[in-house]
N, C-alpha and C positions, 0 to 999 in steps of 0.2 A: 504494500500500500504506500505510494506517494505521500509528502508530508507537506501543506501548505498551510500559510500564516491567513486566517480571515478575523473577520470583526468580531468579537464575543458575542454581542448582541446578536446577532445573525441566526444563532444556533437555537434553535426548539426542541420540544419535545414531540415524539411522536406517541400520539395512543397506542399501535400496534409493537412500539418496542418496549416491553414494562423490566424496570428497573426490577431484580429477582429480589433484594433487600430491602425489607421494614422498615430500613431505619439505619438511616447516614450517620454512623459513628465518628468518634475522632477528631469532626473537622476545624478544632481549634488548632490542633497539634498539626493538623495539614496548613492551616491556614499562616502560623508560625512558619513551617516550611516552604509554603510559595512565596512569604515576600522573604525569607532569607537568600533561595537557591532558585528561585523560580519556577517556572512549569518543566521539569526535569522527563517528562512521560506525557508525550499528547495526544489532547483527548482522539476518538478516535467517533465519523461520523457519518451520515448515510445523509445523499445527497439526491433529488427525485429531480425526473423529467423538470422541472419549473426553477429548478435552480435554489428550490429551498433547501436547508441545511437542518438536518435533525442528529440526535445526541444517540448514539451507541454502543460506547464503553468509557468510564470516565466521568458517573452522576460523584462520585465524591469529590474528586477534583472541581466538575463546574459546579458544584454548592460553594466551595471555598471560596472560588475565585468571584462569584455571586455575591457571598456577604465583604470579600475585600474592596470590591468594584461599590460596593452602598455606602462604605464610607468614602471611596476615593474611588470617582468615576476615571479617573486618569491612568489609573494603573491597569494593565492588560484592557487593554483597549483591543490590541489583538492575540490572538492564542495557535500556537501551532496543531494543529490537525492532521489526523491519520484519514484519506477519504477510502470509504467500506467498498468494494463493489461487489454489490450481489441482491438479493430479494429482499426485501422488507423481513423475511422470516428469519434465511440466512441470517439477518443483522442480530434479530435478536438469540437466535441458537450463538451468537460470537458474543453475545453480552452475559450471559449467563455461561458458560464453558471458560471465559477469559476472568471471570468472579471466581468459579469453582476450580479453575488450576491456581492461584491463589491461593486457596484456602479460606479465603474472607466470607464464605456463606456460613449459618449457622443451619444445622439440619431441618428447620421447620423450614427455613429459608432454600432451602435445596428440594425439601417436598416442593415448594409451593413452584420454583423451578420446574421441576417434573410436570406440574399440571399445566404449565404457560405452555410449555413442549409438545404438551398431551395432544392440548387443544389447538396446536396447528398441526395438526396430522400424524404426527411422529408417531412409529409405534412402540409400545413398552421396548422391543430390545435397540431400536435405532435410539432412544433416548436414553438407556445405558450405556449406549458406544459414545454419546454425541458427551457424556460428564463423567465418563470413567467411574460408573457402580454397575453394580452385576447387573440384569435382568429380574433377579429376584429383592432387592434392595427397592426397583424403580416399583415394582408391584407392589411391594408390603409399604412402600411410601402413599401410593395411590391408596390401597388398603384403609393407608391409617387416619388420611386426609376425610373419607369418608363416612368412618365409624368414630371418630375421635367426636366428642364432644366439646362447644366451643371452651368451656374453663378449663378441659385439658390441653388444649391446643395452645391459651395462652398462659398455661404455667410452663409448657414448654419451652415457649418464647420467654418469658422472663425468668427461665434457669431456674425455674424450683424442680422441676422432674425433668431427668433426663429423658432424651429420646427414644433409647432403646427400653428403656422404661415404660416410656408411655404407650408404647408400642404394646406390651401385656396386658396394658388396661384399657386401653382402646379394645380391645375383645369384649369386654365386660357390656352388660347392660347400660342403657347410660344414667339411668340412678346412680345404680355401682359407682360408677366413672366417676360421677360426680361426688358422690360419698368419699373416693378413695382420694381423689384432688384434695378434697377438703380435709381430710385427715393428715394428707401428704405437705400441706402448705402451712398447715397450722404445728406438724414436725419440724419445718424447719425454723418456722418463728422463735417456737420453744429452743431448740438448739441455739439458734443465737441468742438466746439469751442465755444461754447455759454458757457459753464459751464467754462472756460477760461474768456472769454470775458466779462461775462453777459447778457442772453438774449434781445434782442432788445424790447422795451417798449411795438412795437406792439403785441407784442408774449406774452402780459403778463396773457391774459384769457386763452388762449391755453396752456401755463405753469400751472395756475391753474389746470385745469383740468385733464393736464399729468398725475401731482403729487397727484390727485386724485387718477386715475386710480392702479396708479403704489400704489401708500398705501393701496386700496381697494383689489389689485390682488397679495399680495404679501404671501400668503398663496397656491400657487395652485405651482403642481410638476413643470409644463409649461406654464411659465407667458410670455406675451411680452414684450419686450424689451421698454426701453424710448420712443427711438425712433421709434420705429414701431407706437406706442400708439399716440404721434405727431403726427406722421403723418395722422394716422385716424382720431383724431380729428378733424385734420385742412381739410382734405378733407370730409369728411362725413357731417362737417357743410356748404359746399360749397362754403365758401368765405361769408355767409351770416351775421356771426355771430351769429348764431343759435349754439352756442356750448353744448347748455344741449343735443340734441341731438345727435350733434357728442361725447358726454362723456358716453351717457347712451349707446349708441349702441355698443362702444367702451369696455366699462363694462360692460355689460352684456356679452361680448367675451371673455374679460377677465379672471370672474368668472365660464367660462364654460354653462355659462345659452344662449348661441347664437350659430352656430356653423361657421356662417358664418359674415363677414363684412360688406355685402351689406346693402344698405337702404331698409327700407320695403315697 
């Protein structure tokens, strides 16, 4: 792709290419960045029959340059650009795959990926080739997009349950679902207060074994959280005190060796 200098203002957005992220993190620490070293990486854009200019790799950068340009209309007046050539679709299959070789998407953010893809044609294994996950990842993503309930979908997004987590209870009813969020969220509350406060004496084998979990699991891409791992403990041993088995069931999840949480 050719690299050409035009006017910032010039650049739109298009309906048909949808940014795959939530939510533009960061951009003070970008924004620091570009007026230190300037646009070091440029944006990169799709350009139609009429000579309009729209945006297709590079919404965090044009936010930055956006809010530096509100205080000082003077600065990047113009910006270097990468021009796309290919379909409207193409464009956005290169905004979402140029995110996910990065690393920068979060997994709800990579479901939601998946369903942008979906819905322009792509089928489940060409949208596994086109982001580098299996074929069986893009389906239990689609899966869980459909069965998940909205409060579990957005404790996902705000890192109270993990996703391969959520993924077990997305099976569930969505009362369940909804019961287990609500148990799962109010775990973690507790815990930070506990790491605060100091957990309560009672909690002190159930702590053990957390900090088990969490040292033995802390090698794998999708680990669960503190408090998810709590929580199964203390429910899987049933109040008995039987925590080797609430820890091994719990680990063995963990480490990928279970797929599910239930008792056997």
């Amino acid at each position: 792709m050719s690299t050409v200098s035009i006017p910032f203002d010039s650049i739109q957005f298009h309906p048909e290419i949808r940014n795959p992220r939530e939510e533009l993190k960061d951009i003070p620490d970008l924004i620091s960045s570009l007026k230190s070293v300037g646009l070091q990486v440029p944006l990169t854009i799709y350009e139609d029959d009429k000579k309009q200019v729209f945006l297709v790799v590079g919404f965090r950068r044009h936010e930055a340059i956006r809010q530096i340009r509100s205080g000082d209309p003077r600065a990047f007046r113009h910006v270097e650009v990468k021009k796309f050539k290919g379909s409207l679709a193409e464009a956005q299959v290169l905004n979402i795959t140029e995110n996910i070789q990065r690393s920068e998407l979060t997994p709800m953010e990579i479901c939601r990926s998946v369903e942008i893809l979906m819905n322009l044609g792509y089928k489940q294994k060409e949208v596994a080739d086109k982001i580098g996950k299996s074929q069986t990842w893009v389906s239990n993503a689609m899966q869980f997009k459909k069965q998940a309930v909205p409060q579990l979908q957005e404790a996902v997004k705000a890192g109270e349950i993990s996703y391969g987590f959520a993924r077990d209870i997305a099976t569930l009813p969505d009362k369940e679902q909804r019961d287990k969020v609500k148990t799962l969220t109010k775990t973690a509350s507790k815990s930070e207060q506990d790491d605060v406060q100091g957990p309560p004496k009672t909690n002190k084998a159930v702590d053990a074994q957390v900090r088990k979990v969490v040292r033995e699991s802390s090698g794998r891409v999708i680990r669960p959280s503190t408090s998810e791992i709590r929580y199964e403990v203390t429910r899987l041993s049933d109040g008995s005190g039987d925590f080797e088995l609430g820890v091994k069931i719990a680990l063995e999840w963990a480490l990928g060796e279970r797929k599910t949480l239930r008792r056997p």
